[in-house]
C-alpha positions as CSV (number, residue, x, y, z in Angstrom):
1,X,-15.5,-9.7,-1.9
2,X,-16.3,-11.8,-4.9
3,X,-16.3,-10.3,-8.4
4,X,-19.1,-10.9,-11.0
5,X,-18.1,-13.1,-14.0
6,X,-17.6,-11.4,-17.6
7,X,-18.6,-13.3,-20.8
8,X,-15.9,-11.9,-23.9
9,X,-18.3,-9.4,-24.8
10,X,-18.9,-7.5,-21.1
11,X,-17.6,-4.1,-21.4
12,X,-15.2,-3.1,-18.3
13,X,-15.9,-1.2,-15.5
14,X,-14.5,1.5,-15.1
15,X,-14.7,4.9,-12.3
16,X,-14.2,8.1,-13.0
17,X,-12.3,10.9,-10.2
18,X,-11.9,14.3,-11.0
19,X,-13.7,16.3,-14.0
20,X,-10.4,18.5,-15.6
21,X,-6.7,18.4,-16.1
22,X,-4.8,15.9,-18.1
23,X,-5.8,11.8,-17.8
24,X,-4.5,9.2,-16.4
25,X,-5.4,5.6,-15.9
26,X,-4.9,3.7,-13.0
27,X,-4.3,-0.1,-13.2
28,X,-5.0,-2.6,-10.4
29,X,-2.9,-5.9,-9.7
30,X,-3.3,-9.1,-8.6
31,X,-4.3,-10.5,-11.3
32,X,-7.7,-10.8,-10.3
33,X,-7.8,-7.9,-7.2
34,X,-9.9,-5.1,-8.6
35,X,-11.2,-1.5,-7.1
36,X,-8.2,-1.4,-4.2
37,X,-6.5,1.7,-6.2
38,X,-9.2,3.9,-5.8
39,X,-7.6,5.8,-3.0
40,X,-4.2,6.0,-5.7
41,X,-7.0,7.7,-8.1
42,X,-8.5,9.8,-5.3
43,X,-5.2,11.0,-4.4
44,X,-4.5,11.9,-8.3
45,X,-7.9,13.6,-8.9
46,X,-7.4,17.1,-8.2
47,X,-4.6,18.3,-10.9
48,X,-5.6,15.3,-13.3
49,X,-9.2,13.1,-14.3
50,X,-8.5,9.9,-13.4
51,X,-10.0,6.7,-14.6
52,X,-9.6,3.3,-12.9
53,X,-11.0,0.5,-15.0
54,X,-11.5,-3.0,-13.3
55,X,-9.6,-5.7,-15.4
56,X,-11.6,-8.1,-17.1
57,X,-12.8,-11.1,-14.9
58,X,-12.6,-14.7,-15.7
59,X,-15.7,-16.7,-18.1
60,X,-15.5,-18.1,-21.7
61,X,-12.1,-17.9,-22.5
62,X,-9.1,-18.5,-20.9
63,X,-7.4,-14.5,-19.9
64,X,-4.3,-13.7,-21.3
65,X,-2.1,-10.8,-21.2
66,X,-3.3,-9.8,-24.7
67,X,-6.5,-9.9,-23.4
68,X,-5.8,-7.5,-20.8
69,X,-3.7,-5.2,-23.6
70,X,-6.9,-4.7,-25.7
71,X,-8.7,-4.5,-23.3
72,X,-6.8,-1.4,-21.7
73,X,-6.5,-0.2,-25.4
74,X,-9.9,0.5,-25.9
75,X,-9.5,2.4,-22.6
76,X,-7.2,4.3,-24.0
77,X,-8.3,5.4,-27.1
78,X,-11.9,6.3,-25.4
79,X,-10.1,9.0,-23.2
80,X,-7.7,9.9,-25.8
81,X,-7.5,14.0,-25.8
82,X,-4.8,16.1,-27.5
83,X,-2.6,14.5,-25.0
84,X,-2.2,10.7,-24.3
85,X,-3.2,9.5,-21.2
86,X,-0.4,8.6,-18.6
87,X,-0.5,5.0,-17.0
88,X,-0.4,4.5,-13.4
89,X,0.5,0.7,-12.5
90,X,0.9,-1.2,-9.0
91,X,2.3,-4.7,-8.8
92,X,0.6,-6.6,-11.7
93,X,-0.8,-3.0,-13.2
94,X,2.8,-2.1,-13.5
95,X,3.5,-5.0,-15.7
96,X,0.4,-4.5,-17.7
97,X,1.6,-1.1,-18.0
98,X,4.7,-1.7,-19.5
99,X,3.2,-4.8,-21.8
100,X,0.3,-2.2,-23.5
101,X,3.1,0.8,-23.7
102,X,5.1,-2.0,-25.3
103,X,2.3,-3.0,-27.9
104,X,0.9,0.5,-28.4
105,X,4.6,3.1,-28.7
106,X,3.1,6.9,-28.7
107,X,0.1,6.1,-26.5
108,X,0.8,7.3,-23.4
109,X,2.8,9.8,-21.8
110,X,4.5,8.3,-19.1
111,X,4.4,5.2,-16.9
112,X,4.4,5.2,-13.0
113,X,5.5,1.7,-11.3
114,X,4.3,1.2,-8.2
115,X,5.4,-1.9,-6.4
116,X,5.9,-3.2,-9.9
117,X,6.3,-7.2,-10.3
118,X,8.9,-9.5,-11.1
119,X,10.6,-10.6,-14.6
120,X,12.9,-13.4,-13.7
121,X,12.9,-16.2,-12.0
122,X,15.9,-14.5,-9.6
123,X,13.3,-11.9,-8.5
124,X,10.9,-14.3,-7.9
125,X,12.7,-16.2,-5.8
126,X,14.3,-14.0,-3.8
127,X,10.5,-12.6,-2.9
128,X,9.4,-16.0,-1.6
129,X,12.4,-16.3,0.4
130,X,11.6,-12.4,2.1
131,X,8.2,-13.5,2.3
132,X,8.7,-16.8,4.2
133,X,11.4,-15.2,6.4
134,X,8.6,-13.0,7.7
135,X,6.3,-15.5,8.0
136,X,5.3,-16.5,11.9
137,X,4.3,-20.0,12.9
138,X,0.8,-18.5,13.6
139,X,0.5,-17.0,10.4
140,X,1.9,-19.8,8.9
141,X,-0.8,-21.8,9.6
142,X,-3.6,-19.5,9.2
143,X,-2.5,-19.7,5.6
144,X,-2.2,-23.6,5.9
145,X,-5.9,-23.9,6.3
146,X,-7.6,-20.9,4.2
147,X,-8.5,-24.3,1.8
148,X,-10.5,-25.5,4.6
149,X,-11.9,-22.4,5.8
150,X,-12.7,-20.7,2.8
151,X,-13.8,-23.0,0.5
152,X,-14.8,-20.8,-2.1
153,X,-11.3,-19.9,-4.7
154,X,-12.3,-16.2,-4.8
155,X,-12.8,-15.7,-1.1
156,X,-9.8,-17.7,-0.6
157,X,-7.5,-15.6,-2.8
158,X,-9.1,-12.3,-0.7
159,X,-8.3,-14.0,2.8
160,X,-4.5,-15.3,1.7
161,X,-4.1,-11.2,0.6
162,X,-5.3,-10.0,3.8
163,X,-2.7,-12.4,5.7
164,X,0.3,-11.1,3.9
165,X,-0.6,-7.6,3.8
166,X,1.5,-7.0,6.7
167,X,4.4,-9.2,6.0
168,X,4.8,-6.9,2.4
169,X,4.4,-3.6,5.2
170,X,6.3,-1.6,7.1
171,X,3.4,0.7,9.4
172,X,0.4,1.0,7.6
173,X,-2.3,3.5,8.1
174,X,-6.2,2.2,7.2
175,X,-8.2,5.2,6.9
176,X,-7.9,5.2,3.1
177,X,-8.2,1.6,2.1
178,X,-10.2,0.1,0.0
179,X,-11.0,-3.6,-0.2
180,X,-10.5,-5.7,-3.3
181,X,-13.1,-8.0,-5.4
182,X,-11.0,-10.8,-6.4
183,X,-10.9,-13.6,-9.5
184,X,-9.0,-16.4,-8.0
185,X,-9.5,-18.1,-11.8
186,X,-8.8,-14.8,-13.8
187,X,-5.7,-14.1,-11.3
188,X,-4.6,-18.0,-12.4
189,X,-5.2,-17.7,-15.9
190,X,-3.9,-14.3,-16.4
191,X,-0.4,-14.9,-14.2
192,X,0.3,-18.3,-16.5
193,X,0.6,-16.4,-19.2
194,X,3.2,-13.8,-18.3
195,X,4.9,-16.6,-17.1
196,X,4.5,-18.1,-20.2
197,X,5.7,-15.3,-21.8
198,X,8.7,-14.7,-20.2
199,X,9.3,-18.1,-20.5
200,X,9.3,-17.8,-24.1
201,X,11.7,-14.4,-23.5
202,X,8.6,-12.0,-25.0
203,X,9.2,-9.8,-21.6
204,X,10.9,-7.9,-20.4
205,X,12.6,-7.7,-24.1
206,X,9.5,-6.7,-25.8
207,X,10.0,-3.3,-23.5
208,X,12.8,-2.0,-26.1
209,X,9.9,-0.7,-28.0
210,X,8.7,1.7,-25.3
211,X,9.7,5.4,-26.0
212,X,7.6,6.9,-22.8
213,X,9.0,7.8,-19.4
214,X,9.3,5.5,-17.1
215,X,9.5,5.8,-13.2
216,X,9.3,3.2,-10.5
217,X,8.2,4.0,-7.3
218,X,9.2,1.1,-4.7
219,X,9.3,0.5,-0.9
220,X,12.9,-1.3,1.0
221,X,10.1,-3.0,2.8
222,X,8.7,-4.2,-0.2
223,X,9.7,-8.2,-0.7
224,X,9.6,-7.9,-4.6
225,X,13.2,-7.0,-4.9
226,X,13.2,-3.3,-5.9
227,X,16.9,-3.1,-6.9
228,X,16.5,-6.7,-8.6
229,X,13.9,-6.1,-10.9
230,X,14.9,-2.4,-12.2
231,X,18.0,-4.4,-12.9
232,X,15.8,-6.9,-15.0
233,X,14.0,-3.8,-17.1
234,X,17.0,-1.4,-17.0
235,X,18.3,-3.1,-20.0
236,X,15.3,-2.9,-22.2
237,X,14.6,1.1,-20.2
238,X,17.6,2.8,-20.5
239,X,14.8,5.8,-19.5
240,X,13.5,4.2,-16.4
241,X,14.0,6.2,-13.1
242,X,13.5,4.6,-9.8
243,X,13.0,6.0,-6.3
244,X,12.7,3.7,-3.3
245,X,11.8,4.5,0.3
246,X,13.2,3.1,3.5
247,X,10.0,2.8,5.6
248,X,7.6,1.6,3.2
249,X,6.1,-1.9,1.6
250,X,4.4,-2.8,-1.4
251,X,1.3,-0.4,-0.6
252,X,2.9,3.3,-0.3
253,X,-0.3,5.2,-0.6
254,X,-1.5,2.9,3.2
255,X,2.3,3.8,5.0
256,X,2.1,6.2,7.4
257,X,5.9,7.2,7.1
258,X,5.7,7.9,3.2
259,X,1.5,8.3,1.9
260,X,2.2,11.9,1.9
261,X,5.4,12.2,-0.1
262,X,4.3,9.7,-2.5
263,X,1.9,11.4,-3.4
264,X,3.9,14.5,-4.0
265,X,6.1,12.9,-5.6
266,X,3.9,10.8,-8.3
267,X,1.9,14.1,-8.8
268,X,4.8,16.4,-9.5
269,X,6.2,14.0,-11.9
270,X,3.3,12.8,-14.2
271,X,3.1,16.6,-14.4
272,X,6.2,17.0,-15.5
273,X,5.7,14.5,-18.4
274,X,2.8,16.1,-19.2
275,X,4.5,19.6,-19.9
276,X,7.9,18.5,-21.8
């Protein structure tokens, strides 16, 4: 599905689960792939309100991660209660979890990684090795002609996602999915610059400043290297916890073996944030 444009002044959208208990915020990866977390902030919704904004999209300006961080500010401070929101990442919404608890110390509770992306070039390349190691000659050149097929950048970016869904899977279960809009040109402009940014060695090192809990939830199945890149952060996060499961990809809330006990799991523990 394509997403609508957003001029600098468009004001995010954002939706809403659950009317009581403590907030937390829900962030989307990609770049570019919004609304696919909404069953994450379904699954949240009964013990906490939940709010899952949709990034901003690409139009007038070139996106940049400080984009995104004021952005998810004013997020922020609109829900703000006597208690700071918590901050519930996957993949890129991990990173831009850690980058605004990096920006904005005291603002948050917690953070909760899901899937969370790479911070080295190491990490990076040892995910494009998994990937292409899965990779049949059929799918192979499925991918090789999405240009041709889908002509369109957006629709293209939402076709190559739905080919390597299940190479980043272990058994994935359907009933609860929900597809992405995607921003092929805000997922471009937006990943340049935290590549930019590491480049320039702003992450991960920037993530000495963040005081919150931190706890990554990760798949073995998963071909961002779990281990690898809580080795990157662990440096800058003495704090961080990480828990990993056997049968499970980049997408725990879709795998059959583990939905259940993630769920439990990321519950329980934003809860326990909440009370210390």
């Amino acid at each position: 599905m394509r997403r609508p444009r957003n001029s600098p002044e468009t004001v995010l959208h954002i939706r809403g689960y659950g009317s009581t208990g403590p907030d937390v915020i829900v962030l989307h990866g990609g770049p570019g792939a919004a609304g696919y977390m909404a069953p994450v902030a379904r699954g949240l919704a009964a013990p906490f309100r939940v709010l899952e904004p949709f990034q901003r999209g690409s139009g007038g300006e070139p996106l940049t991660v400080a984009r995104h961080v004021a952005d998810l500010h004013e997020v922020v401070t609109s829900c703000a209660g006597e208690v700071p929101p918590a901050l519930v990442g996957h993949s890129w919404g991990a990173m831009l979890a850690l980058c605004y608890a990096a920006a904005h110390p005291g603002s948050v509770t917690s953070l909760a990684l899901i899937g969370c992306g790479t911070f080295d070039p190491a990490s990076r390349q040892r995910m494009r090795a998994i990937r292409q190691a899965r990779m049949t000659d059929p799918v192979r050149a499925r991918v090789e002609r999405l240009a041709e097929q889908y002509p369109d950048p957006d629709e293209r970016l939402c076709a190559q996602a739905r080919l390597v869904l299940p190479l980043d899977s272990y058994e994935l279960e359907y009933t609860d999915a929900e597809p992405a809009t995607c921003d092929a040109r805000a997922h471009e402009e937006t990943w340049q610059d935290m590549m930019r940014l590491q480049e320039a060695g702003v992450y991960p090192a920037a993530f000495t400043a963040i005081d919150a809990p931190v706890l990554m939830l990760h798949g073995a199945v998963d071909p961002h290297p779990g281990h690898m890149i809580e080795a990157s952060l662990r440096a800058y996060l003495p704090q961080l916890e990480y828990r990993e499961w056997e049968c499970c990809g980049h997408y725990p809330w879709l795998e059959k073996a583990v939905r259940a006990e993630f769920f439990t799991v990321l519950r329980d523990w934003l809860a326990r944030q909440i009370e210390l």
